[in-house]
ROZAMAR-616653 format. One record per residue (C-alpha): residue in three letters; x, y, z. Coordinates in steps of 0.02 Angstrom, whole numbers, plus 50000, padded with zeros to 5 digits. Example, Ala and Ser with C-alpha at 12.3 -4.5 7.8 and 13.67 -1.06 7.14 Angstrom:
REM ROZAMAR-616653
ALA506154977550390
SER506844994750357
END
This chain:
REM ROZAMAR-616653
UNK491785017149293
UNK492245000449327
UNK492914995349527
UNK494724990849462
UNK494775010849368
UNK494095017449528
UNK495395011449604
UNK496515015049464
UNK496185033649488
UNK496065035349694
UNK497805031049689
UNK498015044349579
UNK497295056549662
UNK498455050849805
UNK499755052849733
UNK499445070549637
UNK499295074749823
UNK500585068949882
UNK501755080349755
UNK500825093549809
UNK501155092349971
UNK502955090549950
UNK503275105849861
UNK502565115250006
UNK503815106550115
UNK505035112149999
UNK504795128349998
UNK504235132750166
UNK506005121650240
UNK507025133850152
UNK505965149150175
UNK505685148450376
UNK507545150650383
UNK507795165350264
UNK507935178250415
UNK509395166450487
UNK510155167850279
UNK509745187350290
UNK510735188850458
UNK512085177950388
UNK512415187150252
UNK512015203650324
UNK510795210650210
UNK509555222850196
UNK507735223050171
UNK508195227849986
UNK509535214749969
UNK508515200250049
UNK507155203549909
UNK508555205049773
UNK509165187149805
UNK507525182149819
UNK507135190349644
UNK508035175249566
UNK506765162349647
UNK505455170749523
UNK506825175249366
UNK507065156149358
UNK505305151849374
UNK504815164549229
UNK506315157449135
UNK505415139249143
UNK503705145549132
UNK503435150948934
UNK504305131948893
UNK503225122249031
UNK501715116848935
UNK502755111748785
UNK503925100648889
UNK502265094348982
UNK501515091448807
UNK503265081048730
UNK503765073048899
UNK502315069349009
UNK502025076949198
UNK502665062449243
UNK504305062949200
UNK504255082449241
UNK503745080049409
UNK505105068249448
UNK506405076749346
UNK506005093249428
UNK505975086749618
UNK507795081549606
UNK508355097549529
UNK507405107349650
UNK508225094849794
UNK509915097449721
UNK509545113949720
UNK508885119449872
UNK510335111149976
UNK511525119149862
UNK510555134649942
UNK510825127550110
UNK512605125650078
UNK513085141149987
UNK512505153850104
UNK513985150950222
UNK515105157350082
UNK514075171550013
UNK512775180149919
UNK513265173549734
UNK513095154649775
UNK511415154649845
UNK510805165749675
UNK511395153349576
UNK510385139149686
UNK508765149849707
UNK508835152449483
UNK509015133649484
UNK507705129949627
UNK506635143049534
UNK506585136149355
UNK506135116849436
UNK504715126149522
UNK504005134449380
UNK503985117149291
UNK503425107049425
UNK502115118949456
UNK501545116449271
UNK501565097349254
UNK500735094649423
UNK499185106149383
UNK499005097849215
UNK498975081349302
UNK497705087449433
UNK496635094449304
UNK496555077349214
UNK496215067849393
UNK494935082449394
UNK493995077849239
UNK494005060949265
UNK493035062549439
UNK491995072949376
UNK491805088949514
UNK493075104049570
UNK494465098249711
UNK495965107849600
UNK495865117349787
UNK496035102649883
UNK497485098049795
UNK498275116449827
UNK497605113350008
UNK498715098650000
UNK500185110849961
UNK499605122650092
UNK499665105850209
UNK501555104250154
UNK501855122050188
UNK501215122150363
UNK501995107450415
UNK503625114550332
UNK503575130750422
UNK503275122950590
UNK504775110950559
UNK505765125350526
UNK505105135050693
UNK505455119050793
UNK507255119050708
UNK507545139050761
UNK506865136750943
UNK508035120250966
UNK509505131650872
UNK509785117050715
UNK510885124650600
UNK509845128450434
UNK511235117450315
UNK510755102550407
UNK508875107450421
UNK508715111050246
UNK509755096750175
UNK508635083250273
UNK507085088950217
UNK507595090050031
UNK508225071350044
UNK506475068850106
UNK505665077149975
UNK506485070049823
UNK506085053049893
UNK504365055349922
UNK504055062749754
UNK505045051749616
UNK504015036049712
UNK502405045649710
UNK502425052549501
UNK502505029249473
UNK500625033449502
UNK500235046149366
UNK499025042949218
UNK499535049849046
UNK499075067349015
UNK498035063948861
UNK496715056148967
UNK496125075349002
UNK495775076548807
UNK494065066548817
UNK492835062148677
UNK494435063148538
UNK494685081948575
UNK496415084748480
UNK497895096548522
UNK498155108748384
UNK500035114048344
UNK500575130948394
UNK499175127548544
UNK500475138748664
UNK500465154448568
UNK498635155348528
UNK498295153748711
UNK499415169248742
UNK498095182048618
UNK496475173848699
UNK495755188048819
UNK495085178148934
UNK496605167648966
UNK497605185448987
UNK496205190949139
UNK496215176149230
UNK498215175349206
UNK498105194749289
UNK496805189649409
UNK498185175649469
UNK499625186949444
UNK498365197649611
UNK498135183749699
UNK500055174949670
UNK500685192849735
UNK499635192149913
UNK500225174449948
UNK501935178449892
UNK502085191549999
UNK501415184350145
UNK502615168650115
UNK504315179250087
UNK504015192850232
UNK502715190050358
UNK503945180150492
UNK505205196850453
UNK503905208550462
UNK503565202350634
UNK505465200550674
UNK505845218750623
UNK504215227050666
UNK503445220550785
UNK504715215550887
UNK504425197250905
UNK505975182950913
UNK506115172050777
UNK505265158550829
UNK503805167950839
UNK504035177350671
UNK504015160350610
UNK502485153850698
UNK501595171350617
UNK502075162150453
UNK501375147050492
UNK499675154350550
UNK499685162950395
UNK499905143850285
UNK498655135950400
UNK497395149250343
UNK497615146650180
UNK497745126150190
UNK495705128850280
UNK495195138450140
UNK495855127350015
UNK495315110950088
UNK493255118750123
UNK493255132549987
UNK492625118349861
UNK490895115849940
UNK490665136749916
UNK491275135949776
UNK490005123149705
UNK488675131649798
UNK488815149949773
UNK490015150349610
UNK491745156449568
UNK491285174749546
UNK490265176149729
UNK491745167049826
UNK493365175849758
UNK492535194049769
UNK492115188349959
UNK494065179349978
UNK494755198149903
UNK493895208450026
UNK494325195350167
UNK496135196750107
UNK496245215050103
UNK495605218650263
UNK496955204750340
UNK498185213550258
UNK497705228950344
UNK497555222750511
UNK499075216150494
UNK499975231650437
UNK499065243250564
UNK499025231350711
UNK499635237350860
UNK500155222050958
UNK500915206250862
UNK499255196150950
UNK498075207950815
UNK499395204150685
UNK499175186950715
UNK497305188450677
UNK497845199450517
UNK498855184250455
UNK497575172850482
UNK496165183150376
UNK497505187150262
UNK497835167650233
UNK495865164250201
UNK495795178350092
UNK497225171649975
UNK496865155249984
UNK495495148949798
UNK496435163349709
UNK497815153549609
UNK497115134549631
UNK495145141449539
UNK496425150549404
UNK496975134349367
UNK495425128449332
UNK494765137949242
UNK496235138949143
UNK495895122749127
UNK494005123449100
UNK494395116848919
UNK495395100648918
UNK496055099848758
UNK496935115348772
UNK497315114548962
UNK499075111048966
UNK499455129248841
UNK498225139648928
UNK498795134249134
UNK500625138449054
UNK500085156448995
UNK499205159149173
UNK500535152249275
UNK501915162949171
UNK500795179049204
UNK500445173549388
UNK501925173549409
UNK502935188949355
UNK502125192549538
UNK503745184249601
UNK504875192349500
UNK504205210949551
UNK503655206849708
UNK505055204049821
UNK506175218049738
UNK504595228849757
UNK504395224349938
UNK506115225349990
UNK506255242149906
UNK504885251949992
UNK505685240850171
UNK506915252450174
UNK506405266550167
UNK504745264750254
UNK504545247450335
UNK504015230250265
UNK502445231250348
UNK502195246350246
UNK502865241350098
UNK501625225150097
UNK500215238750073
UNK500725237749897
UNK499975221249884
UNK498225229749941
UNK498215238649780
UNK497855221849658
UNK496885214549773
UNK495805231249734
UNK496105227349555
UNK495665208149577
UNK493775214449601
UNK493595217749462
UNK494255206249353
UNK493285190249427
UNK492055189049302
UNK493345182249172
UNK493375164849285
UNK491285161949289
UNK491005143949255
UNK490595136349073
UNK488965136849047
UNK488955116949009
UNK489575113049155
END
C-alpha cells in the first residue's frame, strides 16, 4: 500500500469515526432528558416505553430496505441523508413534547427509521475500512459511538444540574451533529472496495441472507446483546430516579457510568479479542453482564448500583460491534447479511421498552430489567455461530 493510499484510508478511518461518534451524541442528547419528557407529559412507566416503542417501529421499518438502499445509493450518501433527517427529527422531538404525546411519536418514528439506516450504511463502510487494514477495530469504531454517548449523557447531566430547558439542549446539539456528519461522509471510499479479488454481488443477495442459519444466530445473538444495552440506555438514569431515590442529575450520571463502561470495552476488547477469540471473550462479556445486571437490580444503596452499571456496561459492550463482523466476515455479501442482523438485533427495541415499561408498573423497573437477564442466559449459548473463518 502505497504512502498517498495510506493516507487515503487514515482519513477514512477518521472519518467513519467520526459518524460514529455523532450518533451517540445524538442519541444520548435526547435520551438524558427523557425523565424531564416523562414528567412533562406525565406518563407512566408503561407509557414512557410506549412512546419509546416508536424509536424501534421506525428503525425496523428502515431495517429490511437498508442494505438495498446501501447497495443502489452508497453509505455515503446514506450517512449524510440520514443525519439530517435524524437532526430534523430529533428537534422536532425537542419541540413537540411541550404540546403532547402524538408529536414526539411522530418525531421518534422519523428519528427511528434514519437510525436504522444510518446504522446500516455506517457498518458497511467500517467493514470495508476494516478489510482494507487488514485486522478487527469494528469495536473501536462502536467505542467511538460509546465515546459520543458518554460525552452526550454528561452534556445532558450538566444541562439538568444548570436547569437548561431540554428544547434548547436538544436543538443545539442536533445542529451540531448534522454539521459534523454531512462534512465528515466527503471522506468515504465507495462501498465496492469491500468486494476484493472481483468477488461479485449476486441479485436477490438480501433474501438469501435471511434463510442462511448462521446469519439468523448471530442476528439472535445481537438481538441478546442489543436488548442489555437497550435497556440500560432507555431506563438506568429512571431506574435510579424512581428506585433508588437519587435526583436527576445523578440518575443521569448512573447512565453515563453505564456508556463509559461500555466505550472501555469497546476501545480494549480488540486486543482479547485477537488473542483469545470471539467465542472465549463474549461467553466471559455475558456472564460479566449478567452479574451487573444483578447487582444493579439487588443493590441496596445507589453507590453498589453504580458498580452494577459499570459491570453491566463491560458486559454489553463487543456484543453488537463483533455481530457486525462477523456478519460481515464475507465481503461480498456484507452489506445483505449486516442488514438481516441489524433487522433481528433489533426487534430488541421494538419489544424491549414496551416489555420493560410493562412489568415497571406493576413491579418496578429495576425488576422488570431482570427480563433482560434471561437472553443474556440464552446468548451462551449461541456464541459459537460467530467463531472466526478459518482463513482468517
Amino acid at each position: 500500500m502505497s504512502t498517498v493510499e495510506t493516507a487515503d484510508l487514515r482519513a477514512t478511518t477518521r472519518s467513519v469515526y467520526i459518524t460514529f461518534i455523532f450518533l451517540g451524541v445524538a442519541m444520548a442528547s435526547f435520551a438524558a432528558r427523557i425523565p424531564q419528557i416523562r414528567d412533562h407529559l406525565g406518563l407512566t412507566p408503561s407509557g414512557i416505553g410506549l412512546v419509546l416503542l416508536a424509536i424501534a417501529a421506525g428503525s425496523i421499518t428502515s431495517l429490511p430496505l437498508a442494505g438495498h438502499l446501501v447497495h443502489r445509493f452508497g453509505s455515503r450518501a446514506m450517512v449524510g441523508t440520514m443525519a439530517v433527517l435524524l437532526g430534523a427529527a430529533l428537534a422536532a422531538a425537542a419541540i413537540g413534547y411541550q404540546h403532547g404525546v402524538v408529536p414526539v411519536v411522530i418525531a421518534l418514528y422519523v428519528y427511528g427509521f434514519s437510525t436504522g439506516a444510518w446504522d446500516v450504511a455506517m457498518n458497511v463502510q467500517a467493514a470495508v475500512v476494516e478489510r482494507r487494514l487488514g485486522r478487527s477495530i469494528m469495536s473501536r469504531f462502536h467505542a467511538g459511538y460509546s465515546v459520543g454517548t458518554v460525552a452526550g449523557a454528561l452534556a445532558g447531566a450538566g444541562a439538568v444540574k444548570a436547569g437548561i430547558p431540554v428544547t434548547p439542549h436538544v436543538v443545539a446539539a442536533c445542529v451540531l451533529v448534522v454539521a459534523a456528519v454531512v462534512i465528515a461522509v466527503r471522506g468515504f471510499v465507495p462501498d465496492e472496495s469491500a468486494a476484493e479479488e472481483g468477488a461479485e454481488k449476486t441479485p436477490g443477495g438480501a433474501l438469501a441472507a435471511w434463510t442462511e442459519p448462521r446469519t439468523l444466530l448471530i442476528g439472535l445473538f445481537v438481538l441478546a446483546f442489543a436488548l442489555t444495552e437497550g435497556a440500560g440506555i432507555d431506563w438506568i438514569n429512571i431506574a435510579l430516579i424512581d428506585d433508588q431515590g437519587t435526583d436527576a442529575s445523578t440518575g443521569t450520571l448512573g447512565f453515563a457510568v453505564f456508556l463509559a463502561a461500555m466505550t472501555i470495552g469497546r476501545w480494549f476488547g480488540p486486543n482479547l479479542l485477537d488473542r483469545y477469540g470471539r467465542v472465549p471473550v463474549l461467553r466471559l462479556l455475558a456472564l460479566t453482564g449478567l452479574a451487573g445486571l444483578l447487582v444493579f437490580v439487588f443493590g441496596p444503596h445507589p453507590a453498589v448500583a453504580f458498580a452494577g452499571a459499570l459491570l453491566w456496561g463491560l458486559g454489553a459492550s463487543l456484543g453488537f460491534p463483533v455481530g457486525m463482523s462477523a456478519a460481515a466476515d464475507e465481503p461480498a455479501k456484507a452489506p445483505a447479511r449486516v442488514g438481516v442482523v441489524a433487522s433481528i438485533g433489533y426487534c430488541a427495541f421494538l419489544g424491549g421498552p414496551p416489555l420493560i415499561g410493562f412489568l415497571g408498573d406493576h413491579f418496578t423497573v429495576s425488576r422488570g430489567l431482570l427480563a433482560v437477564a434471561m437472553l443474556l442466559v440464552l446468548s451462551l449459548a449461541l456464541t459459537p455461530a460467530l467463531r472466526e473463518p478459518t482463513d482468517r
